[in-house]
TIDO-844118 format. One line per field, with one value per residue (C-alpha): residue number from 1; z, y, x. Coordinates in Angstrom, 2 decimals. Last residue first. Layout:
// TIDO-844118
nr: NUM/...
z: Z/...
y: Y/...
x: X/...
END
This chain:
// TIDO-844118
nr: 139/138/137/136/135/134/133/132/131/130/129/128/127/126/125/124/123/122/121/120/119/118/117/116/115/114/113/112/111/110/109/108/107/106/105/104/103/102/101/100/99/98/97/96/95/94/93/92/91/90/89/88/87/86/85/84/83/82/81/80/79/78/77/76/75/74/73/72/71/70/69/68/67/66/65/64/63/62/61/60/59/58/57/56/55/54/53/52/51/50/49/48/47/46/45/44/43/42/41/40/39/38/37/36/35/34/33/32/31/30/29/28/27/26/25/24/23/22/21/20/19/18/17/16/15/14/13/12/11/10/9/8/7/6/5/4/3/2/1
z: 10.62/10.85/13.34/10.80/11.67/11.51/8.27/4.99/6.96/5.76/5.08/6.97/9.19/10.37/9.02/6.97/7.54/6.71/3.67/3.03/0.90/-2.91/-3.79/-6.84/-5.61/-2.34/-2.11/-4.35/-2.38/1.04/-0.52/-2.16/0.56/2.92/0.59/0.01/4.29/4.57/1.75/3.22/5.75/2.95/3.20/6.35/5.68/3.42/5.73/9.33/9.05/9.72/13.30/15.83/12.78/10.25/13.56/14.25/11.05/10.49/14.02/12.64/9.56/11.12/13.45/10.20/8.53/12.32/11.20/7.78/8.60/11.55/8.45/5.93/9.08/9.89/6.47/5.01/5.87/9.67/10.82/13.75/11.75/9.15/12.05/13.24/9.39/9.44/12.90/12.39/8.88/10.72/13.24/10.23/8.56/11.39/11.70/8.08/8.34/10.72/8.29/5.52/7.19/8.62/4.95/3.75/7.07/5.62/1.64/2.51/3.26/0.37/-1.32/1.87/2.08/-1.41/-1.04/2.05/0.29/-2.77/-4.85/-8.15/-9.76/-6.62/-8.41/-11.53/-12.96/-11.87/-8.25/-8.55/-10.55/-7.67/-4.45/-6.66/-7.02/-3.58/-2.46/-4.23/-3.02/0.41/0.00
y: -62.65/-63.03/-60.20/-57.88/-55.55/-51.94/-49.70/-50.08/-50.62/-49.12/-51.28/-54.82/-52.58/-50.82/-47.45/-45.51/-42.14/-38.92/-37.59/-34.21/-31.91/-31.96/-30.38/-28.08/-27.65/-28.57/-25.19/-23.14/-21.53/-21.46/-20.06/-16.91/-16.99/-16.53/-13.97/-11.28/-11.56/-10.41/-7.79/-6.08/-3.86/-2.15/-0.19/1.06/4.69/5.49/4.57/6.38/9.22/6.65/6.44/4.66/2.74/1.75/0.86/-1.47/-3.44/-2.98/-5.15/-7.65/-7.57/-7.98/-10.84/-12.85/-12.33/-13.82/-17.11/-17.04/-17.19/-20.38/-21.91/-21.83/-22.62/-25.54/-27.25/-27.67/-30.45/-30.45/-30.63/-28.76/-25.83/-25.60/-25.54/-22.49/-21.07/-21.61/-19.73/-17.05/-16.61/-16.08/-13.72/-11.83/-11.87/-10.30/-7.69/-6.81/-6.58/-3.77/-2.01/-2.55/-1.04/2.05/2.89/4.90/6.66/10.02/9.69/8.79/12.41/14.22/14.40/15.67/18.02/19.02/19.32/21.09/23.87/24.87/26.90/25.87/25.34/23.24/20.51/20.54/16.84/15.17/16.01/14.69/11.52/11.12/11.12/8.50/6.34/7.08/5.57/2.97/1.84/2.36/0.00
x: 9.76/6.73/5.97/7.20/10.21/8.62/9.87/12.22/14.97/18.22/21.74/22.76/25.07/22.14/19.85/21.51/23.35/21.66/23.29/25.26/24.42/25.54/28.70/27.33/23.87/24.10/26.69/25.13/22.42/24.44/27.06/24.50/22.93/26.51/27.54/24.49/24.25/27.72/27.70/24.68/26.92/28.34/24.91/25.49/26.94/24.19/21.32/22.86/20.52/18.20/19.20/16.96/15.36/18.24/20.18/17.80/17.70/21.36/21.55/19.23/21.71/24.71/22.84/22.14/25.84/26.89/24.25/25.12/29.07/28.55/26.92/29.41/32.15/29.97/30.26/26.60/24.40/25.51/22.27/23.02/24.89/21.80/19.52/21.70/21.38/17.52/17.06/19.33/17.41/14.32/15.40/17.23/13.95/11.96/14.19/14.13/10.13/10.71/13.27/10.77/8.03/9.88/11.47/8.64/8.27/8.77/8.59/4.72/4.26/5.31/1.94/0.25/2.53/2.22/-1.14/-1.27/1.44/-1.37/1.02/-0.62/2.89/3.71/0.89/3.00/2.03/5.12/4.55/1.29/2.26/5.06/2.65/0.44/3.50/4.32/0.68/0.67/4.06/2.69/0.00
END
């Protein structure tokens, strides 16, 4: 919704509104510009909480090398910390942008690593090779 809403703040800036001189309309126009960002930089929070949790089930599972996933997981807290920061200080927004590189790496690695290496596979069952389910009473 607040897409729509700049794209409809920009037609009426594009169209000459100032021209007219009416100030509340220009306010009004201007206004989603000012807590544009405040939705994404909440949502980003939420996203580096979730991508803590996948890359610290990724270093459990052990499907992945650990240091790959020991990376995603201190990429993760960079970015819940660029979260924050983004919303006590948003004058700050230029200056962190290098801090994206961190998170851009480890999915990229984490992306392309099953896919060239392979993951790695749960081991089998027994010595005698994997059970195919409950031993039969018949047996």
């Amino acid at each position: 919704m607040a897409a729509v809403i700049s794209f409809i703040a920009l037609e009426n800036l594009r169209t000459g509104v100032d021209a007219l001189g009416n100030a509340a309309f220009l306010w009004a126009a201007r206004l989603p510009n000012f807590g544009y960002g405040t939705p994404f930089h909440v949502t980003l929070v939420f996203f580096s909480l979730g991508s803590i949790l996948f890359f610290w089930l990724l270093l459990e599972s052990r499907h992945i090398p650990r240091a790959r996933a020991g990376f995603g997981i201190l990429a993760s807290v960079l970015v819940a910390l660029l979260g924050f920061a983004r919303l006590i200080l948003p004058s700050l927004a230029g200056a962190l942008v290098p801090a994206w590189a961190p998170i851009f790496i480890a999915e990229i690695a984490t992306g392309t690593w099953p896919w060239l290496r392979g993951a790695a596979q749960a081991p089998s069952g027994g010595a005698g090779g994997s059970r195919r389910g409950p031993a039969s009473p018949i047996e």
